[in-house]
C-alpha positions in Angstrom: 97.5 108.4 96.1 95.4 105.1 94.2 95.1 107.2 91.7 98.3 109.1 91.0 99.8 105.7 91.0 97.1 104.4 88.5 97.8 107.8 86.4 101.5 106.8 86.0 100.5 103.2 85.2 98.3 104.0 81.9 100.6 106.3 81.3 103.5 104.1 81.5 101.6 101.6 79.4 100.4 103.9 76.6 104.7 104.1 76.0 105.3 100.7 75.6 106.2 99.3 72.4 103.4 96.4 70.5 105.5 94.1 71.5 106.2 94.8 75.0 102.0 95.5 74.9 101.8 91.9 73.7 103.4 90.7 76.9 101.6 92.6 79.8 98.5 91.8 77.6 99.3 87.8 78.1 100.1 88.4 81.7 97.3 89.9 82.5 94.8 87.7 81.0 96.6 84.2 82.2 98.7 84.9 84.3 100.4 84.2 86.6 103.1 82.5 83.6 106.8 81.5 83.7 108.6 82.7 81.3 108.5 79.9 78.5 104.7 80.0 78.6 104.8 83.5 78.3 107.5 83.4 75.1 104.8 81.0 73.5 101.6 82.7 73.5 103.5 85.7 72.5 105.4 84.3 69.6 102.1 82.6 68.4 100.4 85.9 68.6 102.9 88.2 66.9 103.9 88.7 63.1 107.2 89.3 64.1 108.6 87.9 67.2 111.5 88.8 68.9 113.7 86.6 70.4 113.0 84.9 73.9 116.0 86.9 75.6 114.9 90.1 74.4 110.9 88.9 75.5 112.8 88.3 79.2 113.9 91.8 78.8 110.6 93.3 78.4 109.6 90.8 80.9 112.3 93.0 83.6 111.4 96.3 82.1 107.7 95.5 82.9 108.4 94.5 86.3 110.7 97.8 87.0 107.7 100.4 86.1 105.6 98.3 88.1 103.3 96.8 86.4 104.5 93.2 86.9 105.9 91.4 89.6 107.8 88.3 89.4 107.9 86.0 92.3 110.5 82.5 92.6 113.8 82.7 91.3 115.2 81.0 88.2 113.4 77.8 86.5 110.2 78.6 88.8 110.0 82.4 88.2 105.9 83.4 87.5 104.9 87.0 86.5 101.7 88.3 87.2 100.3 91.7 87.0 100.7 94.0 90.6 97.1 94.0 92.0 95.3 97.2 90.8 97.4 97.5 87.3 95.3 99.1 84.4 93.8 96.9 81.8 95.8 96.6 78.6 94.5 98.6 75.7 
């Protein structure tokens, strides 16, 4: 079942867009991150940012296909990758 789960994970990942890529990248390798931090390192990182609502959005997508999860509410929210998740690419 591991692996089914896994399968859907890569898979889910190989759909995302470079900039919502970008964000489960910097999770991944620092996190767990509020928010801000998270806006930062991606903003410095990309060409052509998007705005930090829309970076919140990917930030709820990526947490809906399971990939993230976000733990604390509000001003103290951290995201870090679900245990197992596949290495960005």
């Amino acid at each position: 079942m591991e692996t089914a789960s896994l399968d859907v994970q890569r898979d889910t990942l190989n759909r995302l867009n470079k900039h919502q890529s970008m964000v489960y990248q910097i999770v991944f390798e620092q996190g767990p991150l509020n928010p801000g931090s998270i806006f930062e390192q991606y903003a410095d990182r990309m060409d052509d940012p998007r705005t930090q609502r829309t970076v919140r959005k990917y930030l709820r997508k990526l947490t809906e296909y399971d990939l993230l999860t976000a733990e604390g509410i509000s001003q103290t929210r951290e995201y870090s990758v679900v245990p197992g998740a596949p290495e960005p690419e």
